[in-house]
C-alpha positions in Angstrom: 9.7 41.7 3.6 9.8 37.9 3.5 8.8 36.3 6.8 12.4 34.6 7.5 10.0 32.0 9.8 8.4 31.0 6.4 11.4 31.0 4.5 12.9 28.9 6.6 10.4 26.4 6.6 9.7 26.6 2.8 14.2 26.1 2.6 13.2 22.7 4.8 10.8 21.6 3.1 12.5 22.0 -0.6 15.6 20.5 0.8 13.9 17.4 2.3 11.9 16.9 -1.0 15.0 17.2 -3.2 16.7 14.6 -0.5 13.6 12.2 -1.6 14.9 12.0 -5.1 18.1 10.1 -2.8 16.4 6.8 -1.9 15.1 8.3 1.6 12.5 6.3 1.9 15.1 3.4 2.2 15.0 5.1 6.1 10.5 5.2 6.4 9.3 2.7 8.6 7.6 0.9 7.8 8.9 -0.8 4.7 7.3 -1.9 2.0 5.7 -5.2 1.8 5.2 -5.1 5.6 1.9 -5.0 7.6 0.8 -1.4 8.3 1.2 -0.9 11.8 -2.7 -0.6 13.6 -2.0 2.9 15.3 -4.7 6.2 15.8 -5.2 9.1 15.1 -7.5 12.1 15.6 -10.1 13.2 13.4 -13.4 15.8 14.3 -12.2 15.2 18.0 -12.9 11.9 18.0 -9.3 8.7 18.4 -9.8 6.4 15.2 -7.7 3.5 14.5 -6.1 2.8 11.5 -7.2 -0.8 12.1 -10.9 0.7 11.1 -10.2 0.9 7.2 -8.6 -2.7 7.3 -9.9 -4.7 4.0 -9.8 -0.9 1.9 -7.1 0.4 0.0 -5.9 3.4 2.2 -3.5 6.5 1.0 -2.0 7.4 4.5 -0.7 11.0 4.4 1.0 12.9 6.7 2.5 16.6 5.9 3.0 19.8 7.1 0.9 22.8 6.6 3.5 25.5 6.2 5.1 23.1 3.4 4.2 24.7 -0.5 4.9 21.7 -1.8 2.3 20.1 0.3 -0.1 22.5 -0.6 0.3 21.5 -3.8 -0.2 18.0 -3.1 -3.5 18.5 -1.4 -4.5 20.4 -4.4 -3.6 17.9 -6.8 -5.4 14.9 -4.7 -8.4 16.9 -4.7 -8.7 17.3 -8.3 -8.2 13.5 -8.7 -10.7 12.8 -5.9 -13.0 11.0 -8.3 -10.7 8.8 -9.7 -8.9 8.0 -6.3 -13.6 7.5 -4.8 -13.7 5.0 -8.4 -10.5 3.2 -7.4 -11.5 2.9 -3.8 -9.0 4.2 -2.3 -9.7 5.7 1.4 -7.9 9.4 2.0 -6.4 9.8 5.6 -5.1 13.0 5.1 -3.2 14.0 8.5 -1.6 17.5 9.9 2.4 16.4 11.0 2.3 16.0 15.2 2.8 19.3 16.0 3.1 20.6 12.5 6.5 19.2 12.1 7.5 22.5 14.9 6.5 24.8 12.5 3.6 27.4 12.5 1.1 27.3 9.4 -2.6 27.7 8.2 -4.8 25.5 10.1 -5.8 22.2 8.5 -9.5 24.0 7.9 -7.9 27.2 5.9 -5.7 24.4 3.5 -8.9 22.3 2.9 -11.1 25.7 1.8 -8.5 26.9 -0.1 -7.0 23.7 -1.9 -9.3 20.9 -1.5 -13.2 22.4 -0.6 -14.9 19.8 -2.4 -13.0 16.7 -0.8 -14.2 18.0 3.0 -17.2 15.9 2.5 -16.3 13.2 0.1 -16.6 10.3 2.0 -13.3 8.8 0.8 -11.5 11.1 2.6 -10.9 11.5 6.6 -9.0 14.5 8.1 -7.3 14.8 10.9 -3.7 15.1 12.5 -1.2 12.6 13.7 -0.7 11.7 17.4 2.5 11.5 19.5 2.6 7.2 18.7 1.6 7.7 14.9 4.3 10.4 14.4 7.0 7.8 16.0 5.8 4.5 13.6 4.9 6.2 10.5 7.3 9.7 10.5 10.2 8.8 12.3 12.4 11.4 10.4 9.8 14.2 10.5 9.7 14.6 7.2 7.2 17.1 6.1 5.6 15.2 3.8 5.5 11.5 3.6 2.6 9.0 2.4 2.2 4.9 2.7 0.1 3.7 0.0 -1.5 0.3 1.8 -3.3 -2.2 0.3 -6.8 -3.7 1.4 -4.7 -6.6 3.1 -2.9 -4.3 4.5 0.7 -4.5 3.4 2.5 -1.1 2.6 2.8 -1.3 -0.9 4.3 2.4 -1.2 6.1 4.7 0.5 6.2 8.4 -0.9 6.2 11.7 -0.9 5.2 15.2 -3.0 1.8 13.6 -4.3 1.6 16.0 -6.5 5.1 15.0 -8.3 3.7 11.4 -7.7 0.0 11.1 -8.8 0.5 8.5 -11.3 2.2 6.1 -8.7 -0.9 7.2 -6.8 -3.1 6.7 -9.6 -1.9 3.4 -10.6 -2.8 2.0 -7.2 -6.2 3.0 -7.3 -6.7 0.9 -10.6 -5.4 -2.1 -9.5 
């Protein structure tokens, strides 16, 4: 038997993502070509500001464990890991607030089963979103929404499904 919980969230999550072919992202905040907001986030235990990877080229990624096709994602940004480390671009890689009010696999289970190698690449942080993130950056709750900022940090992208999306992805870590 199908857990319904599960299948509720996985009927969420596909109907969000097929709502992102719309233009959505017409609704994230911020926009594109706007500063990135300086707001934290949580990481080993420890409050780090976005503010810290100003001057880098950041992928700022927020999703929701329970979503498949963020799974996915994950996977896919850990097999391009060295081509994101040779572009220079800086993984934050960050669990909804509250898991967009879903239950799922902890952000440790996804990483060992989707992306074991990227735990320790130093291009990538982990963590999960706060309360004030969550309200700048995810103001629809989407499960799965990324900014792409540049090292003068301007949103230059707003997205979603990296896995649908790597070569947006990968053509802002050659530029």
């Amino acid at each position: 038997m199908i857990n319904s919980r599960r299948l509720s969230a996985s009927i969420l999550c596909l109907t969000l993502l097929l709502a992102a072919l719309i233009p959505t992202f017409a609704y994230a905040n911020p926009k594109t070509g706007t500063t990135a907001p300086a707001v934290t986030f949580l990481s080993q235990g420890k409050s780090l500001s976005l503010n810290t990877y100003h001057g880098q080229k950041v992928m700022l990624w927020l999703f929701s464990t329970w979503c498949p096709s963020c799974q996915a994602g994950l996977a896919a940004l850990a097999q391009e890991r060295k081509a994101l480390a040779a572009g220079r671009v800086h993984l934050i890689v960050l669990e909804n607030y509250r898991n967009g009010g879903y239950s799922g696999p902890s952000m440790q289970a996804l990483m060992n089963q989707y992306a074991q190698a990227a735990k320790v690449a130093p291009n990538w942080t982990i963590g999960s979103a706060t309360q004030k993130l969550a309200a700048v950056y995810n103001t629809k709750s989407y499960p799965d929404i990324y900014y792409l900022i540049g090292a003068d940090g301007k949103v230059e992208t707003v997205g979603s499904a990296p896995s649908a999306s790597m070569d947006q992805i990968l053509a802002f870590a050659r530029k």
